[in-house]
C-alpha positions in Angstrom: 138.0 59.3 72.1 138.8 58.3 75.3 141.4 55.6 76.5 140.8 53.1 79.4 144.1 51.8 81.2 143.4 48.5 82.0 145.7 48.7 85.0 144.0 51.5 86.8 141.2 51.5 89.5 137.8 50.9 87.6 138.2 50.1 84.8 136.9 46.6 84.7 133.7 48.3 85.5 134.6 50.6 82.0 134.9 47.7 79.9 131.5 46.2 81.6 129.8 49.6 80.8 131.0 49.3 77.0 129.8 45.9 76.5 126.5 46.7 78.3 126.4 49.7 75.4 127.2 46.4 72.9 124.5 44.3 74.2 120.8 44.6 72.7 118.6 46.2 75.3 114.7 47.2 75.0 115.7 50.8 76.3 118.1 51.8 73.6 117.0 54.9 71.7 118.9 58.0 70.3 117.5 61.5 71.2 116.4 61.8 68.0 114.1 58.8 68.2 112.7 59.5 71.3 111.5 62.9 70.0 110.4 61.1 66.6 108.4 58.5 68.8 106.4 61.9 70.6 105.9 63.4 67.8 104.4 60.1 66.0 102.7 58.6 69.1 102.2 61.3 71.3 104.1 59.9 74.3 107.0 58.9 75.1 106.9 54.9 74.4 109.8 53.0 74.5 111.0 51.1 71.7 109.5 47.6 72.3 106.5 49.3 73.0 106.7 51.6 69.6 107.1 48.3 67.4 104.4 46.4 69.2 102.2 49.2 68.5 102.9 49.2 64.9 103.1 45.4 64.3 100.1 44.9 66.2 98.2 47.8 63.4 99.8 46.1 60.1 98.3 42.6 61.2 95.2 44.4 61.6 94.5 46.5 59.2 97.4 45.4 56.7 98.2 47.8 54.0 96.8 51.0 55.7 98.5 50.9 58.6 101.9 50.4 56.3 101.1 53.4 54.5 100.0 55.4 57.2 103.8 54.5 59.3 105.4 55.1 56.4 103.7 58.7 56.0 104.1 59.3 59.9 107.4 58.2 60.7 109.3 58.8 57.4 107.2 61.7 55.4 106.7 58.9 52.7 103.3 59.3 51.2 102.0 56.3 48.5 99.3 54.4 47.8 99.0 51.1 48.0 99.4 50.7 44.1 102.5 52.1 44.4 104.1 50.2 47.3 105.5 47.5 44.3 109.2 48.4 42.1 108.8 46.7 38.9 111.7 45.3 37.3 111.8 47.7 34.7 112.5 50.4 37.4 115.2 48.6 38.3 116.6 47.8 34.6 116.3 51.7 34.0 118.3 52.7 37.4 121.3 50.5 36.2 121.5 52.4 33.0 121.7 55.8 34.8 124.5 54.5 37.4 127.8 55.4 36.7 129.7 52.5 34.8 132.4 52.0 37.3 129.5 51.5 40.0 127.5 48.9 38.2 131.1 47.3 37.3 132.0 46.6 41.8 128.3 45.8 42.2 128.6 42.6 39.6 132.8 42.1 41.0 130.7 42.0 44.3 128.0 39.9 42.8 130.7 37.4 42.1 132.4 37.1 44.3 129.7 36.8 47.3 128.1 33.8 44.4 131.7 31.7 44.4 131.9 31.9 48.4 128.5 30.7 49.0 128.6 28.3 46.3 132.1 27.1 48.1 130.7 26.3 51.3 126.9 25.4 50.0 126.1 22.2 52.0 125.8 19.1 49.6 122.0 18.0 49.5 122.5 14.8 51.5 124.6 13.5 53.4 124.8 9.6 54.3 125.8 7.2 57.0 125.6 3.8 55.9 125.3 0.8 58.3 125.1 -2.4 57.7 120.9 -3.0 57.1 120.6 0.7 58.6 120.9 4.4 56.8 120.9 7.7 58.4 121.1 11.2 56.9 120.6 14.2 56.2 118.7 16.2 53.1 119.5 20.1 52.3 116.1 21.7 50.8 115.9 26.0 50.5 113.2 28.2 52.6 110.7 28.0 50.0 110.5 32.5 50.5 112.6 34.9 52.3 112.2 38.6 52.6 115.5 40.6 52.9 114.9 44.3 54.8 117.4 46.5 53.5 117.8 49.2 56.0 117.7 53.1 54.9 118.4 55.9 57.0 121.1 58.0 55.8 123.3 55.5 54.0 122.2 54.1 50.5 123.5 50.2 51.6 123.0 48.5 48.5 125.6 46.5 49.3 123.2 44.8 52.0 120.8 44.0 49.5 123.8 42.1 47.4 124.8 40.3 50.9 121.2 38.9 51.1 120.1 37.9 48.2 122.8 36.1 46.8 123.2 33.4 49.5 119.5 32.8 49.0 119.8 32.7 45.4 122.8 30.3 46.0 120.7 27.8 48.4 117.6 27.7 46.1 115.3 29.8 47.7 112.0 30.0 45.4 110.5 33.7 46.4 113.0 36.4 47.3 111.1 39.7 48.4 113.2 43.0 48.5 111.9 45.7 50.8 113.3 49.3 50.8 112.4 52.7 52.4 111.1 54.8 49.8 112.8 58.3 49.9 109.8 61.6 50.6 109.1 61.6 46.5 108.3 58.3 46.6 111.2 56.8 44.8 114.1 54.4 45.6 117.8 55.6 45.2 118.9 54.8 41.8 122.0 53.0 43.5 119.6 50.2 45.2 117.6 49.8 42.2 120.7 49.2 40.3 122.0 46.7 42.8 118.6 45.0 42.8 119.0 44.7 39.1 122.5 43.2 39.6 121.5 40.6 42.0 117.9 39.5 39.7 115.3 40.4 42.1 112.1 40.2 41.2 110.0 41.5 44.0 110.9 44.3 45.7 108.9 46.6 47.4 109.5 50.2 49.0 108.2 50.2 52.1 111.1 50.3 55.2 111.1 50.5 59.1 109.0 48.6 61.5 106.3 48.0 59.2 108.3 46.2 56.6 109.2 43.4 59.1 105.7 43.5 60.1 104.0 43.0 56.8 107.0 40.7 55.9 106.0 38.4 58.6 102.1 38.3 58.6 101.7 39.5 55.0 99.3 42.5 53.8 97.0 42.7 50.7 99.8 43.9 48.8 102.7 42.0 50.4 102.3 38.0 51.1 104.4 36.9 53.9 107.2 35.4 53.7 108.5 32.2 55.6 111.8 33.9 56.8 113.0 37.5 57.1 116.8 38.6 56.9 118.9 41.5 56.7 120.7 44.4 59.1 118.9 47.5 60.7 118.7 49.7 63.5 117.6 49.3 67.3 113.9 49.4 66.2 113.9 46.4 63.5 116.3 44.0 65.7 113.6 44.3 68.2 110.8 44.1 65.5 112.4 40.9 64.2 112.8 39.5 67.8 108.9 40.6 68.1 108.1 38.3 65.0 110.6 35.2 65.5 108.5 32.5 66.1 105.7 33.4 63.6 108.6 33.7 61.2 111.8 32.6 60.7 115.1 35.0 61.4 118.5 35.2 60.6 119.8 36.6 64.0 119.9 40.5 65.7 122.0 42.4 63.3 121.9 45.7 64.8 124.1 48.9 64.5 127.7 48.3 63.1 130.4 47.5 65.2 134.3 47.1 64.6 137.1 45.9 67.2 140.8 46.4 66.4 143.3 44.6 68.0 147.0 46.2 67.4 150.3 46.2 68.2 153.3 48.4 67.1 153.8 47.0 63.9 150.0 49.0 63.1 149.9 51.8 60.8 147.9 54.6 63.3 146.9 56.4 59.7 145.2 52.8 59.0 143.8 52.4 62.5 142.2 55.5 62.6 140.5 55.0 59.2 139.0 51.8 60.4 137.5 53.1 63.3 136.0 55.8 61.5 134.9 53.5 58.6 131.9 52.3 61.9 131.9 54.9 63.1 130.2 57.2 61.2 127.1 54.7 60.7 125.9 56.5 63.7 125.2 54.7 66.0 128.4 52.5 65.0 130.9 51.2 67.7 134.7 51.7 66.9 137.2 50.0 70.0 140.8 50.2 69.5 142.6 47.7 71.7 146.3 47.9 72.0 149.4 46.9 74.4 151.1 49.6 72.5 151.3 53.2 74.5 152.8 54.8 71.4 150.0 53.5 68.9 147.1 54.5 70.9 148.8 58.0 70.9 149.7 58.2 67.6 146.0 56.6 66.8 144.2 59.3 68.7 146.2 61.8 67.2 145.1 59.9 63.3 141.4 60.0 64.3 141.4 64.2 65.4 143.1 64.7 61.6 140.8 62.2 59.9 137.7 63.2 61.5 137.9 66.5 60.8 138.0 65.7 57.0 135.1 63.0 57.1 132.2 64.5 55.1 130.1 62.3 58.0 132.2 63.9 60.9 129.2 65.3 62.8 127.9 61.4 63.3 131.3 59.7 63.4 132.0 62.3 66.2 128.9 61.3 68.3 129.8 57.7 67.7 133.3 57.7 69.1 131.8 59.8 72.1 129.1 57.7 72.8 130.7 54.2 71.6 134.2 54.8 71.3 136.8 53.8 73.2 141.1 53.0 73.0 141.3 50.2 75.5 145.4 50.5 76.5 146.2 46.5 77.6 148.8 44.5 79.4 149.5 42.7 76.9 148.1 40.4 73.4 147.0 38.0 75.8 144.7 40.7 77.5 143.8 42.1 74.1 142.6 38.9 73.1 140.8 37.8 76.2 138.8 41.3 76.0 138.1 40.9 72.4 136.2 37.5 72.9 134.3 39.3 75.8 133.1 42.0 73.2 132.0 39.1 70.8 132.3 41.5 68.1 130.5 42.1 64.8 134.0 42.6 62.7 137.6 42.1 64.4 140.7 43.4 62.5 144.1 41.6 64.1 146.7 44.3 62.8 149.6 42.3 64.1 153.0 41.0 63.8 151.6 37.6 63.5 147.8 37.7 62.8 147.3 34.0 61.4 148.5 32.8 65.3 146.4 35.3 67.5 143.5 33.7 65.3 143.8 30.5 67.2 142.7 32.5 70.1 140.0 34.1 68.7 136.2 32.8 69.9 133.7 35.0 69.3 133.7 37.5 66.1 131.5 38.0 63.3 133.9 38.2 61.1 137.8 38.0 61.4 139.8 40.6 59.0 143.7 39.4 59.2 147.0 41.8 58.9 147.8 45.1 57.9 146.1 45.3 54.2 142.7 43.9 55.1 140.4 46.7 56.2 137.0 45.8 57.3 135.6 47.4 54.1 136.6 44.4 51.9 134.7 42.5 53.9 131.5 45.1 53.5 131.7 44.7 49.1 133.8 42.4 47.5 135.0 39.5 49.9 133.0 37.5 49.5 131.2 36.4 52.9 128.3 37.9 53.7 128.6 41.6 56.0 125.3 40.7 57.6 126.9 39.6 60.8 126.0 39.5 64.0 126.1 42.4 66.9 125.6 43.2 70.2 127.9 40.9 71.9 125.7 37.6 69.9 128.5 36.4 67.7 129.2 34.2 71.3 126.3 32.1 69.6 125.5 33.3 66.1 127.4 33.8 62.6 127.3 35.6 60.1 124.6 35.3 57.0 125.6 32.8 54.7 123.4 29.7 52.3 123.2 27.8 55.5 120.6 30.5 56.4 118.4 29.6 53.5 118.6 25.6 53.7 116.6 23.5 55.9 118.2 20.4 57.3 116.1 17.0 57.6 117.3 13.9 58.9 116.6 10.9 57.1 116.3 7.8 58.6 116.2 3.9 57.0 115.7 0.9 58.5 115.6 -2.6 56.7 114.5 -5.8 59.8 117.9 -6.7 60.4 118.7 -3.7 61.8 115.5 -3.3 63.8 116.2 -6.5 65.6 120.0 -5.5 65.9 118.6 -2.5 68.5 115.1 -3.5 69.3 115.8 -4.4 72.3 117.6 -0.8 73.3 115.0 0.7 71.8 112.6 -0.7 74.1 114.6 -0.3 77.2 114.8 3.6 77.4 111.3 3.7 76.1 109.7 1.8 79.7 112.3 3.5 81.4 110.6 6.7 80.1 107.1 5.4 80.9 106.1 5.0 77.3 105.0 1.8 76.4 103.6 2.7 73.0 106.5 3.6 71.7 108.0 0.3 72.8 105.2 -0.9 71.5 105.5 -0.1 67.6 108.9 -1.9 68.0 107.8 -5.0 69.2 104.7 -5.4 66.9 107.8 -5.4 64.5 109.9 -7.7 65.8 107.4 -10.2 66.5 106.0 -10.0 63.4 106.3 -13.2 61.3 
């Protein structure tokens, strides 16, 4: 893992590199994919092109062109009959979980349940007036569908992250959707966690095509009003594809964790938390330090660690690709960098963490001192680990029951408070060249 001195020649134009490599552009692709999209397409399309192609073939031909992605892409061969879990699949995958498992996913249950329920907006909310009432009135997306992503990590954790907030806010219809693995089946872990968290409609379909049938709905699968949840390159840019038809959360793409450090860091700890992204491959792990001695000792930390990380083939490519110790001036530097990255989790290992968060303006989610690792925050914190990437938490947050309420503003007038602004009303209504509007006023006020 490389380290950038911000005090030498070029390496402003380093740290723009890195947070290009942050940002969410149409041409990202591993290798891998662009071999995968050959061998499914037979040329070499990029990835917009590659999920317009596919949600342009589920709107039109619905459940075969799901079934015949999920048979291309993934090796996943079903029938339409079988796209649907049943809740008795899920009930019997909790029972074949190890205890201890299903025992976190319901600590987790809780614990995401009181948070959400904490900071649930109260249904309205009232300005009173005189003769005049304004507000606001809460109400839940009537139905939501929550992508869980595959690939090589079982994340029923996700599924537990996006479900609960809608649960929490009200939301009517809460629709599951999971790759199946080649046999057809979903892990027993994600069934149990669906069990957990009370869903009721799940289906195992994953990739591209879920977000596609999701949003535009399939024989099999109705659409849903709003579609959450993490992935990869390919269903950020699906989701972008479909906002507007549907309703989004935001572009949570592939994991991402800053640390900012000083000497008071443990380099054991550091080095675990950079590995903890990093091997989500692609995952982005930046270490940024005014502390010559930790990046050292860090670096060192990460050879030893990696070397013992049953995922050290992917964390490896990660750090290479994505990786970087940035050595800084100073906390003042660190910090100004940090809110440049705008990233999906920030750890402040620091003397004095609570302070440096004053500073802080654009993170997902803020982990504080020396015993919070970022993986609380992925099970049993509470807040939701569905968090913006890619250099968007300058303008988004994280998934929470705000996601799932719609806001309305409610407005009252009785007559005294018409005449009280009639007359302002009226002015910026000519000045705007609409004299209907002005209009409705004054067949109002003149009324007897």
């Amino acid at each position: 893992m490389r380290i950038i001195y911000t005090k030498k020649a070029g390496a402003r134009q380093e740290l723009e590199r890195l947070r290009q490599k942050l940002s969410m552009q149409e041409g990202v692709g591993t290798e891998a994919a662009r071999r995968k999209t050959v061998e499914v397409f037979g040329r070499p399309l990029t990835p917009v092109e590659v999920v317009r192609t596919i949600i342009g073939e589920v709107r039109k031909r619905g459940d075969a062109a799901v079934l015949e992605y999920m048979a291309r892409i993934d090796g996943v061969r079903l029938k339409a009959s079988q796209l649907a879990v049943e809740p008795a699949e899920m009930a019997a995958a909790a029972k074949r979980v190890p205890k201890d498992l299903l025992d976190a996913l319901r600590l987790a249950k809780r614990n995401i349940a009181l948070f959400q329920h904490k900071i649930k907006p109260k249904e309205w909310e009232f300005l009173r007036e005189k003769s005049r009432t304004v507000g606001i009135r809460h109400t839940p997306v009537e139905s939501v569908g929550v992508f869980v992503p595959g690939g090589t990590a079982v994340l029923c954790s996700s599924l537990l992250m996006s479900v609960i907030p809608a649960q929490v806010a009200g939301v009517e219809r809460i629709v599951v959707t999971a790759l199946a693995r080649r046999d057809g089946t979903v892990t027993d872990e994600l069934l149990a966690a669906a069990h957990v968290a009370g869903v009721k409609e799940m289906y195992r379909v994953g990739g591209v095509a879920a977000i596609a049938a999701l949003a535009y709905g399939t024989k099999t699968i109705p659409r849903v009003d709003k579609i959450v949840g993490p992935g990869n390159t390919f269903i950020v840019l699906a989701k972008r594809e479909v906002f507007g038809d549907v309703g989004i959360d935001f572009f949570a793409g592939p994991s991402e964790i800053v640390i900012l450090a000083d000497d008071t860091a443990r380099p054991e700890y550091v080095a675990a938390d950079l590995l903890s992204q990093a091997e989500h491959a692609p995952g982005v792990a930046i270490l940024l330090t005014h502390s010559t001695e930790l990046a050292r000792k860090a670096q060192a930390a990460l050879a030893q660690q990696l070397a013992a990380l049953p995922r050290s083939v992917q964390a490896r490519e990660s750090l290479d690709n994505y990786g970087a110790i940035v050595l800084t001036s100073g906390l003042e530097e660190s910090l100004r960098i940090a809110n440049e990255l705008a990233p999906e989790h920030l750890e402040l290992c620091l003397r004095d963490a609570q302070k440096a968060l004053d500073k802080v303006r654009n993170a997902g989610a803020v982990f504080l001192g020396h015993f919070t690792p970022e993986s609380v925050g992925d099970y049993v914190a509470g807040p939701s680990h569905v968090l913006p990437t890619g250099g968007t938490a300058r303008f988004f947050s994280g998934l929470s029951v705000h996601d799932f309420m719609k806001r309305s503003s409610v407005i009252s007038y009785e007559k005294s408070a018409l005449l009280a602004q009639a007359k302002a009303v009226k002015t910026i209504a000519k000045a705007e060249g609409l004299d209907g509007h002005a209009r409705s006023v004054t067949v109002r006020t003149n009324a007897r």
